[in-house]
Backbone as JSON, one array per atom type, in Angstrom:
{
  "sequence": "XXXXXXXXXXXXXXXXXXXXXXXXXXXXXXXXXXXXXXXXXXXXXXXXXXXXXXXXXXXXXXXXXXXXXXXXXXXXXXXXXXXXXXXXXXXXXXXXXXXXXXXXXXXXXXXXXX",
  "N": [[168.42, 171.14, 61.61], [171.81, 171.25, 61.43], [173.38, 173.29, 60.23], [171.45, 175.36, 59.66], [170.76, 178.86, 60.19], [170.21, 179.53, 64.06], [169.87, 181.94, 64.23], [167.49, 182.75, 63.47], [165.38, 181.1, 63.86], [165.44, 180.97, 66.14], [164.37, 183.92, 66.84], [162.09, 183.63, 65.04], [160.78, 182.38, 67.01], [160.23, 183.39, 68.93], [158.32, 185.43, 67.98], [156.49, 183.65, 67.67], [155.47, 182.89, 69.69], [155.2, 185.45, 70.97], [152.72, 186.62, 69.69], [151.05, 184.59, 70.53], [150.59, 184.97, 72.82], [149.28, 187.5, 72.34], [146.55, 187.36, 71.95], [142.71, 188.42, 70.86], [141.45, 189.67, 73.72], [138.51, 189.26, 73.73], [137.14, 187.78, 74.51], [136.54, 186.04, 72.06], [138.52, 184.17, 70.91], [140.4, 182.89, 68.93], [140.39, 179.37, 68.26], [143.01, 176.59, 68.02], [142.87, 175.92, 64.84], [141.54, 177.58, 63.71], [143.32, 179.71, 64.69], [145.6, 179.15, 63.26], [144.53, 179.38, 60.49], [144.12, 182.09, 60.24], [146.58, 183.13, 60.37], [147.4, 181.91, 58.17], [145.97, 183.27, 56.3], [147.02, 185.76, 56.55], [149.75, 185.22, 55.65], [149.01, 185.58, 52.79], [148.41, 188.16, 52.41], [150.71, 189.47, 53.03], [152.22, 188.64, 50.57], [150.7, 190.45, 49.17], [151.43, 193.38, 49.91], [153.91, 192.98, 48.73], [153.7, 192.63, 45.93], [152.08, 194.91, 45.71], [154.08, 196.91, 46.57], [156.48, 196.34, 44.42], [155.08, 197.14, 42.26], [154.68, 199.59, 42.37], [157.6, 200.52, 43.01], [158.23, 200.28, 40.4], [157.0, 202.46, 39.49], [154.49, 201.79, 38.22], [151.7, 202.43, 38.82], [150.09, 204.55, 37.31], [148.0, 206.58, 39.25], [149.95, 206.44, 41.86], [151.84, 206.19, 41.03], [155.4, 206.69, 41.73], [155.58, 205.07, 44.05], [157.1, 202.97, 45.86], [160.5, 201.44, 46.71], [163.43, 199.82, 45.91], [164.39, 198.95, 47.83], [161.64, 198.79, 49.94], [160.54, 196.46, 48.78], [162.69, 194.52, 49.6], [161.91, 194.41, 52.25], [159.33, 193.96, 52.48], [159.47, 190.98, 51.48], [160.77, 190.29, 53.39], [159.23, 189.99, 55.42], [156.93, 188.43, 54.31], [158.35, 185.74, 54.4], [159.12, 185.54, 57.19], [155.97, 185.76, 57.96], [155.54, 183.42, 56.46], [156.81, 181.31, 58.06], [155.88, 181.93, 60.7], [153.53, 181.07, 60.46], [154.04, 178.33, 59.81], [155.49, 177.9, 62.25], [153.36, 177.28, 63.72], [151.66, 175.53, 62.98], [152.78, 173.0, 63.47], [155.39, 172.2, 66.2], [157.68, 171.21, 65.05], [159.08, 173.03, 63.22], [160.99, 173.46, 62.31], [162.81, 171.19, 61.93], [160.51, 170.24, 59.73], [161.17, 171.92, 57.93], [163.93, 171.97, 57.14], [164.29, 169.7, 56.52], [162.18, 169.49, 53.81], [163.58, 171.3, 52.14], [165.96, 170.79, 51.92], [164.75, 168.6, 50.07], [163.7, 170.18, 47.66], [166.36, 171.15, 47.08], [167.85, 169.0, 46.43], [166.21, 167.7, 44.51], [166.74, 169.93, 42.6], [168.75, 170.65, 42.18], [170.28, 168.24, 42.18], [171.61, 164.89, 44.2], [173.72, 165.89, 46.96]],
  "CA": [[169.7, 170.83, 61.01], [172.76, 172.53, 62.0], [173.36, 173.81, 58.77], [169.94, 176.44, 59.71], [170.65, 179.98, 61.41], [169.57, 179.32, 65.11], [168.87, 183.16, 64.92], [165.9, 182.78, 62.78], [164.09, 180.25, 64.42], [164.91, 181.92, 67.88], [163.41, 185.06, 66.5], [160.59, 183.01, 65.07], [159.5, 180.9, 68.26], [160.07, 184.2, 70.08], [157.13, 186.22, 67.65], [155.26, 182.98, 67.82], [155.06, 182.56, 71.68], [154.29, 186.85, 71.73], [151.34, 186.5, 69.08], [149.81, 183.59, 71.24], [150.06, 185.81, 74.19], [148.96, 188.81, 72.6], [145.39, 187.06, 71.25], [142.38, 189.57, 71.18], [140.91, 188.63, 74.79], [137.44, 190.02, 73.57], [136.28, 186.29, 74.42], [136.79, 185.6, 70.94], [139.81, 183.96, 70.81], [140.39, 181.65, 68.06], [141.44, 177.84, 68.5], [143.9, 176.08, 67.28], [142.74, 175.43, 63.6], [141.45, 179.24, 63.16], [144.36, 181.0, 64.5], [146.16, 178.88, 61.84], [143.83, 179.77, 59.36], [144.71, 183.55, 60.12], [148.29, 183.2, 59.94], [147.83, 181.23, 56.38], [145.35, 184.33, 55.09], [147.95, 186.9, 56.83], [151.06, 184.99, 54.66], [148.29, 186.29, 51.64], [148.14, 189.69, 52.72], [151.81, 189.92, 52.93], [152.61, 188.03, 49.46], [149.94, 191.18, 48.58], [152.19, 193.84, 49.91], [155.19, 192.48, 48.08], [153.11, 193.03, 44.9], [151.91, 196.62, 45.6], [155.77, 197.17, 46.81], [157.16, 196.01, 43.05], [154.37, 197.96, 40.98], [155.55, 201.19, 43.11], [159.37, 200.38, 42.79], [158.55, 200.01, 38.57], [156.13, 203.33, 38.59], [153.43, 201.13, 37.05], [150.38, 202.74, 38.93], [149.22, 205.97, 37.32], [147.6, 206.98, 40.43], [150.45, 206.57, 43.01], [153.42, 207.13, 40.96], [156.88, 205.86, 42.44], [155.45, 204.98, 45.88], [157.98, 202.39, 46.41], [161.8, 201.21, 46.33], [163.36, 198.03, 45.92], [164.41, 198.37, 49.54], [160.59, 198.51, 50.51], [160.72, 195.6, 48.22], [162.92, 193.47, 50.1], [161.52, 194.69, 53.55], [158.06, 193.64, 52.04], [159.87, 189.5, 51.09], [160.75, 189.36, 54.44], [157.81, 189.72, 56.12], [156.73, 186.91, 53.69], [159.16, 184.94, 54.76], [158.74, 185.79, 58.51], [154.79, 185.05, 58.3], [155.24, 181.92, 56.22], [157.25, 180.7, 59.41], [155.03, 181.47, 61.35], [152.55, 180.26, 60.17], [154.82, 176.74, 59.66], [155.58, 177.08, 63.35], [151.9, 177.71, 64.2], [151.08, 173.86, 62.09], [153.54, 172.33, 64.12], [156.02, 172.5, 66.74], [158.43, 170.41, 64.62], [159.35, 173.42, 62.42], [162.69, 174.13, 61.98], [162.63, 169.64, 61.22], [160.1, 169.97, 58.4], [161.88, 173.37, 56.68], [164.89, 171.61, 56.86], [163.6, 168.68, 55.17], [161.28, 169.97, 52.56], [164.36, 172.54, 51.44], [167.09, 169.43, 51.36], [164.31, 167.72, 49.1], [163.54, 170.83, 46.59], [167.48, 171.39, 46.73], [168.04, 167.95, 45.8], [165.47, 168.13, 43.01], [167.07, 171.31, 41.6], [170.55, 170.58, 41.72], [170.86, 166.88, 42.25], [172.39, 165.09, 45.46], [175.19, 166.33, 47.55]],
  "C": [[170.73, 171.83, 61.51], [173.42, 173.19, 61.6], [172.5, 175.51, 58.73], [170.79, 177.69, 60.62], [169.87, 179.76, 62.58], [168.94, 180.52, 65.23], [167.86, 183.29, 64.6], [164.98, 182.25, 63.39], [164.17, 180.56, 65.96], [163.89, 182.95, 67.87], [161.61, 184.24, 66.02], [160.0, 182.55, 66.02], [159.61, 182.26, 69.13], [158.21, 185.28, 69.69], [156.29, 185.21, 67.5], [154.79, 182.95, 69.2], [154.55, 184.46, 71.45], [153.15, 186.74, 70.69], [150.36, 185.65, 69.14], [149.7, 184.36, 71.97], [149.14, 186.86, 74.01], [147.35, 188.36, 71.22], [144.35, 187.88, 71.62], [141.25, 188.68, 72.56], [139.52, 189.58, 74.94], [136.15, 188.72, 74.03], [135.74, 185.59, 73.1], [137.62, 185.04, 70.34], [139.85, 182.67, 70.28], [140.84, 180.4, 69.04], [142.37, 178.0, 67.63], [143.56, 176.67, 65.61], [142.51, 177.1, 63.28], [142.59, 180.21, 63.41], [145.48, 180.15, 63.33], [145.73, 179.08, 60.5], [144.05, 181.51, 58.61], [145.88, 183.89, 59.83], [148.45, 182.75, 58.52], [147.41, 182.72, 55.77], [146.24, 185.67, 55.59], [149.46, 186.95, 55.68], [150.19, 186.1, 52.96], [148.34, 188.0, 51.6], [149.46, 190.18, 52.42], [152.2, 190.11, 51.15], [151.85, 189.87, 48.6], [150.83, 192.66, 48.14], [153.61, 193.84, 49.32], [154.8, 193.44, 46.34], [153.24, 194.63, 44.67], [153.64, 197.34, 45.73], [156.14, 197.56, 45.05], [155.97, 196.78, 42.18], [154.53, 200.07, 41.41], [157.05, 201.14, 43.01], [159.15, 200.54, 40.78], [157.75, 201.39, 38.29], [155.07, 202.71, 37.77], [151.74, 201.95, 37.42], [150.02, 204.02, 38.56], [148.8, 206.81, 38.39], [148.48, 207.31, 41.69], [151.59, 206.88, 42.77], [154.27, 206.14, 41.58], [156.75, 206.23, 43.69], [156.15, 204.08, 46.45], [159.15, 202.43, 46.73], [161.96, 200.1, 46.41], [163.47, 197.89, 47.36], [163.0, 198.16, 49.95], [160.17, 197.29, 49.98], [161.2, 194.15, 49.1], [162.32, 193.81, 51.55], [159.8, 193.69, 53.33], [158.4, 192.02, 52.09], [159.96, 189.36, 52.26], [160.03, 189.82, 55.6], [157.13, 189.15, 55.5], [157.05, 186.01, 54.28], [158.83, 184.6, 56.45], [157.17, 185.19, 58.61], [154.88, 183.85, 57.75], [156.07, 181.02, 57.11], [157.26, 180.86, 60.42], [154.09, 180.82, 61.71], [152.84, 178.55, 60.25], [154.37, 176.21, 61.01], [154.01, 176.66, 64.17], [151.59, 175.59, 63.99], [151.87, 172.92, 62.87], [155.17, 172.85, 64.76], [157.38, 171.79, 66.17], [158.83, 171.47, 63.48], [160.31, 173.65, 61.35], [162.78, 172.72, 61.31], [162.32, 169.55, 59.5], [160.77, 171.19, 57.47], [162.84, 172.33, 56.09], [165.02, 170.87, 55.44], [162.99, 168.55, 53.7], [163.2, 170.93, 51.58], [165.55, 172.04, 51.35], [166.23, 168.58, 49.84], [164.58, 168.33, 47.59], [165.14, 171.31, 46.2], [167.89, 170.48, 45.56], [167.39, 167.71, 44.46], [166.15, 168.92, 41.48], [168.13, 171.35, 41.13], [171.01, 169.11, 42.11], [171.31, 166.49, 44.07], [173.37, 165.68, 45.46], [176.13, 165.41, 47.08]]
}
């Protein structure tokens, strides 16, 4: 849509094309379906870091104290954000299409049509 930042999805198809290139060439090198499988359980890992982020920004852990800030906070969301579009573009080369789409629908949902 032309509505979308082109810089995002430049930046995205640019760290998707270098994290095909840079696969571990141990002769182990996933397919298709598994290196998508890694990128889904990597979005997890992140979503994880977000967590630990916000219980260090609030002082909640006894143990670590105020190991965060909100800035590590939002630095933490978007590398969420960043792997869950990678991961998108990873599922299909039609990415930037289905975002669009899906995020006109849940708009529409939320706040009615345009």
């Amino acid at each position: 849509m032309s509505d979308q930042d082109p810089g995002i999805w430049s930046g995205i198809d640019d760290l998707w094309t270098w994290l095909d290139s840079h696969r571990p060439s141990d002769g182990h090198v996933p397919d298709g379906q598994q290196s998508l499988l890694l990128r889904v359980l990597k979005l997890s890992e992140e979503v994880g870091e977000v967590a630990e982020a916000v219980i260090g920004a609030m002082n909640r852990n006894p143990r670590k104290g105020h190991s965060h800030t909100w800035e590590d906070v939002e630095s933490e969301l978007c590398d969420v954000v960043i792997t869950a579009l990678i991961a998108l573009r990873t599922l299909t080369p039609d990415a930037r299409e289905v975002f669009a789409g899906h995020l006109e629908r849940v708009r529409e949902r939320s706040l009615g049509p345009r």
